[in-house]
N, C-alpha and C positions, 0 to 999 in steps of 0.2 A: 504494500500500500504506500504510495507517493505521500510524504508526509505535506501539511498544509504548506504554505509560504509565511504564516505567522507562525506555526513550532518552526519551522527552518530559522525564520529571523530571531525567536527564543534562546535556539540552541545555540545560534552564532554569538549573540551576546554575553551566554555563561562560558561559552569556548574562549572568548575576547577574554575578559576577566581572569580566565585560569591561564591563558599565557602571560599576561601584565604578572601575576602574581609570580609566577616562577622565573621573571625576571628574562626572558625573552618578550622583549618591548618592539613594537615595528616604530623602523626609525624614522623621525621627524626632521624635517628641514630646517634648519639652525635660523634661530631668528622668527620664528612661526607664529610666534606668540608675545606677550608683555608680560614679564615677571610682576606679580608683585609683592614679592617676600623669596628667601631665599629657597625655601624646598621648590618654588615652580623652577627656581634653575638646575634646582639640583634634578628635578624630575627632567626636565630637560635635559640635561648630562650623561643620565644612566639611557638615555636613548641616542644620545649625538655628541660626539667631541665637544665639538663647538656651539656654542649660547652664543646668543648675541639680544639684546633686549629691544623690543621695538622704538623705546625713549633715545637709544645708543645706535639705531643701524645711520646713519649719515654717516658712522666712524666704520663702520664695513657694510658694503654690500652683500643680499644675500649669496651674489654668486662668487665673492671673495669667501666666504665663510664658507660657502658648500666646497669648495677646491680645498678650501685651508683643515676641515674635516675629513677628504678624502685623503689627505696627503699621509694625516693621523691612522687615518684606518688604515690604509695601506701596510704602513709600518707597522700596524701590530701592537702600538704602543700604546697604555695610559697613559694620555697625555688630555688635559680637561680645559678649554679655553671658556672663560664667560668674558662678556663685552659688556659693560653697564652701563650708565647712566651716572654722573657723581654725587646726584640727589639721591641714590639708592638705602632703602631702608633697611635697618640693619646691621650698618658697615663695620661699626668696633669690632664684632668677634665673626666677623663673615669669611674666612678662610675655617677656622673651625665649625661655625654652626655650618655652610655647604660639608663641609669633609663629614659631617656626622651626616649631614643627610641623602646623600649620595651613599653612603655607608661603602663606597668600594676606595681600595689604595690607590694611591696613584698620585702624580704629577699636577696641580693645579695653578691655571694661572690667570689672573683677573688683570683685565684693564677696565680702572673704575674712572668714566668721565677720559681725563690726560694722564690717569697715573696710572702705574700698571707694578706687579709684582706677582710671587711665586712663592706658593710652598707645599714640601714635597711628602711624602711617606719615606721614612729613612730607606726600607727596603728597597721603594726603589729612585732616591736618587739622594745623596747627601745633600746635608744641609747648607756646604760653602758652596758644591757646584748649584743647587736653588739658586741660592746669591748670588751667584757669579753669572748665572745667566741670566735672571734681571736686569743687574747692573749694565750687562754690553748693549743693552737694547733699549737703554734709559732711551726720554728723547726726540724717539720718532713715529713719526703719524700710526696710526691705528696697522693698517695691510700691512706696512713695512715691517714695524716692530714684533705682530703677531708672527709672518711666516719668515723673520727670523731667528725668533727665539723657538718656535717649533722645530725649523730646520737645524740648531745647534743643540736642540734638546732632544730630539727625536736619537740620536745614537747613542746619547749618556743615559737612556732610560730602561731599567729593568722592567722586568714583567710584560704579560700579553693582555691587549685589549681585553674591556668586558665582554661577557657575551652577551649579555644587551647592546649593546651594538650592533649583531646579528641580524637579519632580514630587513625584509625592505617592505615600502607602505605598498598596498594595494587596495583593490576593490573587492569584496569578498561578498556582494550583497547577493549576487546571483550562486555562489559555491556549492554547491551541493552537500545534502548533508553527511553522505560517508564520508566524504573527503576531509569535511572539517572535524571528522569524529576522529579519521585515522591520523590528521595532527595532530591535536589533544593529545592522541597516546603515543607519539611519536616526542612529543611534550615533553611529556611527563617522563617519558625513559629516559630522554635526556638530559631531564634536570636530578634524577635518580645519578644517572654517570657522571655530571657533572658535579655535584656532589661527593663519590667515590672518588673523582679524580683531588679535588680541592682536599679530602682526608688524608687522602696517600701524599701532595705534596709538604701537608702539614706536617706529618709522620717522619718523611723527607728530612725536611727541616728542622725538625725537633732533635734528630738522631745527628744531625751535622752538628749540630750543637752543643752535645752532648760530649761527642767525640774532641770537637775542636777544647771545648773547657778543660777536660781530662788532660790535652797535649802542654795544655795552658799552666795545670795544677800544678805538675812537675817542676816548672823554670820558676813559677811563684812559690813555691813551697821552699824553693834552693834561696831565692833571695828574703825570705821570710827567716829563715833558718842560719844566713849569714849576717843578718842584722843584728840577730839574737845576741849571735858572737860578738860584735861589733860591743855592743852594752855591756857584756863581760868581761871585754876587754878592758873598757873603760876604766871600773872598779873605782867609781864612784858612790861614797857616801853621802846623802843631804846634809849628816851631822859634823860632816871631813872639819877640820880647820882650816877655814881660808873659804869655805862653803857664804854665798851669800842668797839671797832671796831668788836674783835673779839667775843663777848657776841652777840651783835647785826647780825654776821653775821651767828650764831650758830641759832637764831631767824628766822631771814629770811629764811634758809633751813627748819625749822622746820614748817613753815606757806606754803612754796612751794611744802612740802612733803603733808601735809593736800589738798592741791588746788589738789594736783596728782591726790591723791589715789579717792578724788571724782570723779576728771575727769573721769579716766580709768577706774571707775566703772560704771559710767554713759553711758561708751559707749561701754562699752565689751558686748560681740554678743557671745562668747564661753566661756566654764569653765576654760579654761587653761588660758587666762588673768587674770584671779582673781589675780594670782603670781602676776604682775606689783602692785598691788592695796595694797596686805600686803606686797612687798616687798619697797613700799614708805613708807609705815605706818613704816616700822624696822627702814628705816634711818629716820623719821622725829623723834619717839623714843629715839633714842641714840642722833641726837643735842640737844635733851630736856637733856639727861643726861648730856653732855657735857655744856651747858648754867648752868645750875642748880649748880655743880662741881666750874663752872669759880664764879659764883656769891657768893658762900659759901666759897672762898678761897680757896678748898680742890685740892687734887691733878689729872689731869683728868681722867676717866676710860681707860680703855682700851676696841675696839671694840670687842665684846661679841657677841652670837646669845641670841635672847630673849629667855626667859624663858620657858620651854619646856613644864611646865602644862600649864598655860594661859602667851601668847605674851602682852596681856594688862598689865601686870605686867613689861615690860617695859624689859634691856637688863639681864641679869645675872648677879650673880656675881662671881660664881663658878660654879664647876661640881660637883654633889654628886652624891652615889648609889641609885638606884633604880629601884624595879623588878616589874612586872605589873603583870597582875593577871595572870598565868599559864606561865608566862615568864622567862627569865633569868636575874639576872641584868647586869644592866652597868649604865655607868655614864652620867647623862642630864644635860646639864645647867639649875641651878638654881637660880632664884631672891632671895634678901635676907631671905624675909618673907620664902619661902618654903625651905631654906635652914633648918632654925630656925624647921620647923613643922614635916620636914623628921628624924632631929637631935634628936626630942622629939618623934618619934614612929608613928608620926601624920600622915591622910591623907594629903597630896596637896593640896592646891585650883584651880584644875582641870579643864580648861577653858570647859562646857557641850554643847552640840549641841543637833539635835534633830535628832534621825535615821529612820529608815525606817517604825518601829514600832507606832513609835510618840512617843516616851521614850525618855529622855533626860540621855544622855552616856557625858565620855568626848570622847574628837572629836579622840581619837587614836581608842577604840573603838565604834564606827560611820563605816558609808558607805562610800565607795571609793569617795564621791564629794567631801569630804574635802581634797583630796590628792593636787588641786591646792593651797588651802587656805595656809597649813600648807607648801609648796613648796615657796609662797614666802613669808614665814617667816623662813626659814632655808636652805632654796638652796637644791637643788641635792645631792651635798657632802655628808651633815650632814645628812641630814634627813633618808635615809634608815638605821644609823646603830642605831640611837634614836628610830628605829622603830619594828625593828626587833622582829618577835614574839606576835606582837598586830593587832589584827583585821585590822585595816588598815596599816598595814604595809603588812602581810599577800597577805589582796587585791592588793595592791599594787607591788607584785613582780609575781604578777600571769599572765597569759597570756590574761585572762578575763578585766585582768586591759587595759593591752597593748590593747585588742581591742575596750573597750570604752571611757579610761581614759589615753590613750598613755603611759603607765608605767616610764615616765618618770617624774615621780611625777607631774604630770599635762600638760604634752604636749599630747596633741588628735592629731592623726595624718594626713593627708590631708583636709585641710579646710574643702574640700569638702565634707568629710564623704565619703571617699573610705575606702572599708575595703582592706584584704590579698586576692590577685589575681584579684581586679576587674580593669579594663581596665578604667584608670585613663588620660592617653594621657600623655601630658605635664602640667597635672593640678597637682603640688606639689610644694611646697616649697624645695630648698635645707634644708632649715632649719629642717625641718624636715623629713631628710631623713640621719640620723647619725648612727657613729658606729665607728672605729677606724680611722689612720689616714696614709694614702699612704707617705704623704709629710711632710717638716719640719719636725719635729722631730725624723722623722724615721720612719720604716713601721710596721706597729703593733703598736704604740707607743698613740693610743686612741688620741680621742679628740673630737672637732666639721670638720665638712661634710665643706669641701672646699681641699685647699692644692690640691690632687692629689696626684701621685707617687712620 
């Protein structure tokens, strides 16, 4: 029996409903609509790269935006562009309240009114390269600045497009009813699969993590265990004769730095804490230099990053040259001793690790797990230009990094182990979700993920 043309047009609309729901959306043409509140963009987004708000299209055409969207599809990449209006409501936490409501990872970037900025899911893109690619594209008109920052973003970005994204608009009023019965369940398995596959990447991920921390425990256990000694050696009393307030209190930092870095070792669950654990070890380090200095009379150091062949070797005392093997030089801090051995012709005493091979390297040329280790013993800042050119530094500005090792020198990104495009909800940390900065200092102006416009 031919069913009516009202149950056909019935069934199409509970069929409609149950693909929106399982996040197979048919895609909309950027700009189709007028936002007005952040989830229409965000609804907008989880169907099309590119938004653009009917108050903002003078600043792109829609057939600039449907190319600057294809270009995105193409590649495969979360990469999320809105176009708005600088009246837009909203705007203080509008990079976070979209990122919740779009609820997938990825790459965003707003140009609100003339100003424009970015910020990313650590997973898949660090928080400096966010920055960095704002900042080249400060400036210029809408078209220009949008398919340049997509075209120097689109290589640096981990992860594969959403699957919303998928299909294309059609007419479906005349369809017949098996046909739309057999995509429903064609639907439905696939959101079944897609599913299974998003566990097993998570599983993935979990298990990398796991592994890399373990490779991680070992070198942090070695410098947790050498510092101990360090304190032993010392053989300092509070009650000593010649003990004064401030000796004693250079002591006490230096014994709460020790309790730390055990602590946060003991209970870190991911690689990207390790930083907390060597970044207690640096300042428990330098009180020891500071007590030492006070106790010998001498005059006190000045705060220094440790010593860039081996941190056990305590803070530096200078910069020298020095070129690594197929590299360039430039200048590292160095401890006294390797100042002395560089000045003589000498190798370094090179803090060694174990790499992938089971060969003992120093840890610059090693595997990306050392990238938290060495992260909290020289910060963000320093660390990529000490690095430049060396195996792990290499790793480390790579987009492979960003999607196992957060390329922010040891930040992974969604606890969770969401990678680029997967359908994450409201599971992220702002923290890690950086890139430049809307607010305070101005737009374009880099920093950490808060502020707003």
């Amino acid at each position: 029996m031919r069913p009516t043309r009202q149950a056909a047009s019935r069934l199409t609309l509970i069929l409609s409903g149950l693909l929106l729901a399982l996040g197979a959306t048919l895609t909309a043409a950027p700009g189709a609509q007028a936002a007005t509140d952040v989830q229409a963009v965000a609804d907008a987004l989880k169907k099309n790269p590119v938004y653009v708000d009917d108050a903002a299209s003078a600043q792109l055409s829609a057939a600039d935006a449907n190319a600057l969207a294809d270009k995105i599809k193409k590649a495969d990449k979360p990469v999320f562009v809105a176009v708005l209006p600088a009246s837009f409501p909203g705007r203080d936490d509008l990079f976070q309240d979209l990122r919740t409501a779009t609820g997938v990872t990825g790459l965003y970037a707003v140009r609100l009114g003339d100003r424009f900025d970015t910020r990313a899911d650590a997973s898949v893109l660090s928080r400096n390269a966010a920055s960095n690619l704002s900042s080249l594209v400060q400036g210029e008109d809408a078209k220009s600045q949008l398919n340049d920052f997509v075209d120097q973003a689109l290589p640096q970005t981990s992860g594969s497009a959403p699957a919303s994204w998928g299909g294309s608009a059609s007419d479906d009023g005349g369809a017949p009813v098996g046909a739309l019965i057999g995509l429903g369940a064609v639907v439905v398995a696939g959101g079944a699969g897609a599913y299974a596959i998003a566990r097993s990447k998570r599983r993935k991920h979990e298990d990398e993590q796991r592994a890399a921390l373990e490779k991680l425990r070992v070198v942090v256990d070695e410098d947790i265990t050498a510092f101990g000694e360090e304190l032993d050696r010392l053989d300092f009393h509070p009650a000593e004769a010649g003990a004064d307030d401030a000796m004693r209190a250079d002591y006490e930092r230096s014994l709460d730095a020790y309790e730390k870095a055990k602590s946060f070792m003991a209970s870190a669950e991911r690689p990207e804490q390790v930083r907390a654990v060597t970044q207690a070890l640096e300042d428990g380090r330098f009180s020891l230099t500071l007590l030492a200095a006070r106790r010998e009379g001498r005059p006190l150091p000045e705060r220094r990053a440790p010593c860039f062949f081996d941190p056990r070797h305590g803070p530096s005392v200078k910069d020298a040259e020095w070129t690594p093997a197929e590299g360039a030089p430039r200048e590292v801090p160095v401890c006294a001793a390797d100042a002395v051995r560089l000045a003589d012709g000498a190798d370094p005493m090179a803090r060694t690790v174990v790499t992938d091979s089971g060969e003992r390297r120093p840890y610059w040329e090693a595997g990306p797990a050392y990238g938290p280790w060495a992260g909290g013993y020289f910060g963000g800042g320093l660390l990529p230009g000490l690095l430049v050119g060396t195996m792990l530094g290499t790793m480390m500005a790579s987009p492979a990094y960003a999607a196992g090792y957060g390329s922010g020198y040891g930040d992974f990104g969604a606890g969770a182990g969401y990678e680029g495009g997967d359908v994450s909800g409201a599971d992220f940390s702002s923290g890690d979700f950086g890139g430049g900065d809307f607010g305070g200092g101005g737009f374009g102006g880099g920093g950490d993920f808060g502020g707003g416009f």
